[in-house]
C-alpha positions as CSV (number, residue, x, y, z in Angstrom):
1,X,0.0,0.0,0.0
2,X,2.6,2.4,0.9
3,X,5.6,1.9,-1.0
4,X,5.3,3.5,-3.8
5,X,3.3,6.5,-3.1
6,X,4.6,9.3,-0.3
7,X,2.0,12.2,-1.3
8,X,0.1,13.0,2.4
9,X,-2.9,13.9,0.6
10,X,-6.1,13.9,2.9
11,X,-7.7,10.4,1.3
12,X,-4.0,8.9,1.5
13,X,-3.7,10.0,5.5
14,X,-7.3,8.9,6.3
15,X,-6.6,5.3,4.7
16,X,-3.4,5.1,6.8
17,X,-4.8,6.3,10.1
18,X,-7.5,3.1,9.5
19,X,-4.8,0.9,9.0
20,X,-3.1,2.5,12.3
21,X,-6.1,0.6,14.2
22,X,-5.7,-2.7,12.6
23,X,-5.4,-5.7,15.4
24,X,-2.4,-6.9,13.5
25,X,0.8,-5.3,15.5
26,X,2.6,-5.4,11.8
27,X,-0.5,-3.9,9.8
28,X,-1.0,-1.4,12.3
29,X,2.8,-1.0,12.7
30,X,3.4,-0.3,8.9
31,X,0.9,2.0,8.6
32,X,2.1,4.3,11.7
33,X,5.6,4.1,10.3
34,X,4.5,5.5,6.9
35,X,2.8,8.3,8.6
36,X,6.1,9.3,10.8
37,X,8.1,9.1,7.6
38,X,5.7,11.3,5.4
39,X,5.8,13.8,8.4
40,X,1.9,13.4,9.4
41,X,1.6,14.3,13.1
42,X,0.9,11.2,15.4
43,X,-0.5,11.7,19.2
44,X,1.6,9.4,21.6
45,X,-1.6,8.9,23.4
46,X,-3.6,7.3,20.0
47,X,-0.8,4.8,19.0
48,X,-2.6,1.3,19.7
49,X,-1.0,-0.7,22.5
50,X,0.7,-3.1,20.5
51,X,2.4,-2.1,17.0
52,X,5.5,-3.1,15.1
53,X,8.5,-0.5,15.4
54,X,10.7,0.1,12.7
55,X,10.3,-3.3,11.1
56,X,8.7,-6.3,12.2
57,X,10.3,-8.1,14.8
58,X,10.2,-5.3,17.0
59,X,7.4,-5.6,18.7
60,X,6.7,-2.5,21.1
61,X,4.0,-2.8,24.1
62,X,3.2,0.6,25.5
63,X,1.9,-0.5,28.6
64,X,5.2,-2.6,29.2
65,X,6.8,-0.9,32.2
66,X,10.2,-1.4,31.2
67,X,9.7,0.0,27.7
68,X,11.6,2.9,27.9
69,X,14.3,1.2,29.6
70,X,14.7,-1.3,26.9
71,X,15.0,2.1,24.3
72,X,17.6,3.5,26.2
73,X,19.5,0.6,26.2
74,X,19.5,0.0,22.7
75,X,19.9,3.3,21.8
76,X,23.7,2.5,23.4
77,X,24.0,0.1,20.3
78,X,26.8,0.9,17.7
79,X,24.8,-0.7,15.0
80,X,21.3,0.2,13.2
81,X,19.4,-0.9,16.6
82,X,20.1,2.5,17.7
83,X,18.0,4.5,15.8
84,X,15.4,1.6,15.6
85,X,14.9,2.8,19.0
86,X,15.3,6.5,18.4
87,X,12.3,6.0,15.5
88,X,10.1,4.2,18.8
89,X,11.3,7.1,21.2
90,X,10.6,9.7,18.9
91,X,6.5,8.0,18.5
92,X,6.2,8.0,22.0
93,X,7.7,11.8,22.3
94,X,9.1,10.5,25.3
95,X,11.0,14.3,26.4
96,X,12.7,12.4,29.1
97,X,14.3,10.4,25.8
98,X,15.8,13.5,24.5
99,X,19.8,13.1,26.0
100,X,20.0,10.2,24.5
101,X,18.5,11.2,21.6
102,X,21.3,14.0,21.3
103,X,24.0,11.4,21.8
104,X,22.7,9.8,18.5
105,X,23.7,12.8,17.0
106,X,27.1,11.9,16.5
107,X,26.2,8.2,15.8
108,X,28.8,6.8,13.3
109,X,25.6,4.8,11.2
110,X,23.9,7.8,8.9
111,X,20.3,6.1,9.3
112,X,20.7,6.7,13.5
113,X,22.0,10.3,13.1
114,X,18.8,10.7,11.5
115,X,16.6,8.9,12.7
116,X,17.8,10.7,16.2
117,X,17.4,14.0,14.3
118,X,13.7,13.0,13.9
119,X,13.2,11.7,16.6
120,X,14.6,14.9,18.8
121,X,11.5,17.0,16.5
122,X,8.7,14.8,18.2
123,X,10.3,15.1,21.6
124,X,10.4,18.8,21.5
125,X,14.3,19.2,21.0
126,X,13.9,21.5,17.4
127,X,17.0,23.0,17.4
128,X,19.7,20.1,18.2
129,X,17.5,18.5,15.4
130,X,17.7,21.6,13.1
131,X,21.8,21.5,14.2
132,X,22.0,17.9,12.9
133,X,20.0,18.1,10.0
134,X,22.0,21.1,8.6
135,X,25.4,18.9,8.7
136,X,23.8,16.2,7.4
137,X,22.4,18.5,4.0
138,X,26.2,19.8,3.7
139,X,27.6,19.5,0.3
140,X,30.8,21.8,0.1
141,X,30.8,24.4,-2.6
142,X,35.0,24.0,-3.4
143,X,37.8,21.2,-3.3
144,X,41.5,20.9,-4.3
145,X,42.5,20.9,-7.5
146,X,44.5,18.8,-9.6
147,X,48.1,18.8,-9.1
148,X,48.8,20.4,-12.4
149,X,46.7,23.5,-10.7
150,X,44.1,23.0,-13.6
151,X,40.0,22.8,-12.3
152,X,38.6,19.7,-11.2
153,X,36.5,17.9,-14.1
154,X,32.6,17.2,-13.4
155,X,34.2,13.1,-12.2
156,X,36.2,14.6,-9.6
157,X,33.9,17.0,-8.4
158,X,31.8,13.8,-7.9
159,X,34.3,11.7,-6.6
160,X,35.2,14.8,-4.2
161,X,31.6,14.5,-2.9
162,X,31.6,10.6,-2.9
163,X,31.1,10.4,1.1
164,X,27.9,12.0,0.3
165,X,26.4,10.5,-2.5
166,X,27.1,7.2,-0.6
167,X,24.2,8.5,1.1
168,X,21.9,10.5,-1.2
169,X,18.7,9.3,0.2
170,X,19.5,10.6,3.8
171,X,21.4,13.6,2.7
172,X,17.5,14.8,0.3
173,X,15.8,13.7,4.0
174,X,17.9,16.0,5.8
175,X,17.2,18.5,3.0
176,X,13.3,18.1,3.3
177,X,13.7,18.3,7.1
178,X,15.2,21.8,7.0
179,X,12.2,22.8,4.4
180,X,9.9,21.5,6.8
181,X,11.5,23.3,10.1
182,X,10.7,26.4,9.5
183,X,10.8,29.6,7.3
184,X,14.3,30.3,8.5
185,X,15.7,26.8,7.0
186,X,13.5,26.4,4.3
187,X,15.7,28.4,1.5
188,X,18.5,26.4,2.7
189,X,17.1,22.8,2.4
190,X,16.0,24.3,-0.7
191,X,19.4,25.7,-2.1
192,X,21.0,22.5,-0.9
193,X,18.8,19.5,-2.5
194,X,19.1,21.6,-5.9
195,X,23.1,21.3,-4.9
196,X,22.5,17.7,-4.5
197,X,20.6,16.6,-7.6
198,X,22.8,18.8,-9.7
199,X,26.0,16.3,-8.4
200,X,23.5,12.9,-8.9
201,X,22.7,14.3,-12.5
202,X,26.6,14.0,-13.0
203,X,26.8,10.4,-12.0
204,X,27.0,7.4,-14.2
205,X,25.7,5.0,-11.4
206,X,22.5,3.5,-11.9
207,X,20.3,4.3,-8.9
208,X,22.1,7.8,-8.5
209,X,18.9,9.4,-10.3
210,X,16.2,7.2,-8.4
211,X,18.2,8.3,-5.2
């Protein structure tokens, strides 16, 4: 149902918030997840009890009284886990979530730096989330030239901004984040995803483009 359609339009949101009171934990789980990632505003306190988290085996029970422990545990993970739980923290706009949340900041994974980011939105935390989002959208405008002193070619420009198009799909999220934060980012997110697609449009890998 939702993967290949991210439009919020009202019919599209309506369908999903149905499917967010599915008994299936997985049905219900997929639909909630698809309303976080198209930026449609979620109340904590109208998540069912018992949904699937960021994928399917993580089953999440809100009335589970060690809940948020288990979250801040797993947020301590150096792998993906990490912002699996930052995704579930940032549902439950738990505020008392937020240090952690910041520590993800500087995660070494990209998908935990932002899931943190968004995560820190829904718990209140704007600006360590605008902070975070603005590194991530960072392409930089000049880099050394050739040896011979001539200009880099269009390749090397690329290859210059390789750490970044390893990445392009978290680098336009970060982009649309800063759009959606506010008139004061907006131009920038803006300026930055034109930046972006202008270095894709020079690749010749495959799934550049689609990126």
């Amino acid at each position: 149902v939702g993967y290949f359609y991210s439009s919020p339009d009202e019919e599209y949101v309506s369908f999903l918030k149905r499917m967010a009171n599915d008994p299936s934990p997985e049905v219900c789980g997929a639909a909630i997840k698809k309303l976080y990632d198209m930026w449609v505003p979620l109340k904590s306190e109208d998540l069912p009890r018992k949904f699937s988290g960021y994928h399917q085996r993580q089953l999440i029970d809100k009335a589970d009284p060690g809940l948020v422990h288990q979250l801040q545990q797993a947020s301590k993970s150096p792998s993906a886990s990490a912002g699996y739980a930052a995704y579930v923290m940032g549902l439950l706009k738990n505020r008392n979530a937020i240090p952690h949340l910041r520590q993800l900041t500087d995660h070494a994974n990209v998908f935990v730096r932002y899931a943190a980011a968004r995560a820190l939105v829904e718990c209140g935390d704007r600006e360590t989330a605008l902070e975070t989002f603005d590194r991530m959208s960072q392409l930089e405008n000049s880099g050394p030239k050739r040896s011979d002193g001539t200009a880099n070619s269009p390749k090397d420009e690329l290859r210059r901004a390789g750490n970044l198009v390893q990445h392009p799909f978290y680098v336009a999220g970060a982009c649309n984040a800063l759009v959606r934060l506010g008139p004061g980012s907006r131009r920038r997110g803006l300026e930055r995803l034109a930046e972006l697609y202008h270095v894709l449009e020079m690749s010749s890998g495959a799934n550049d483009r689609s990126n």
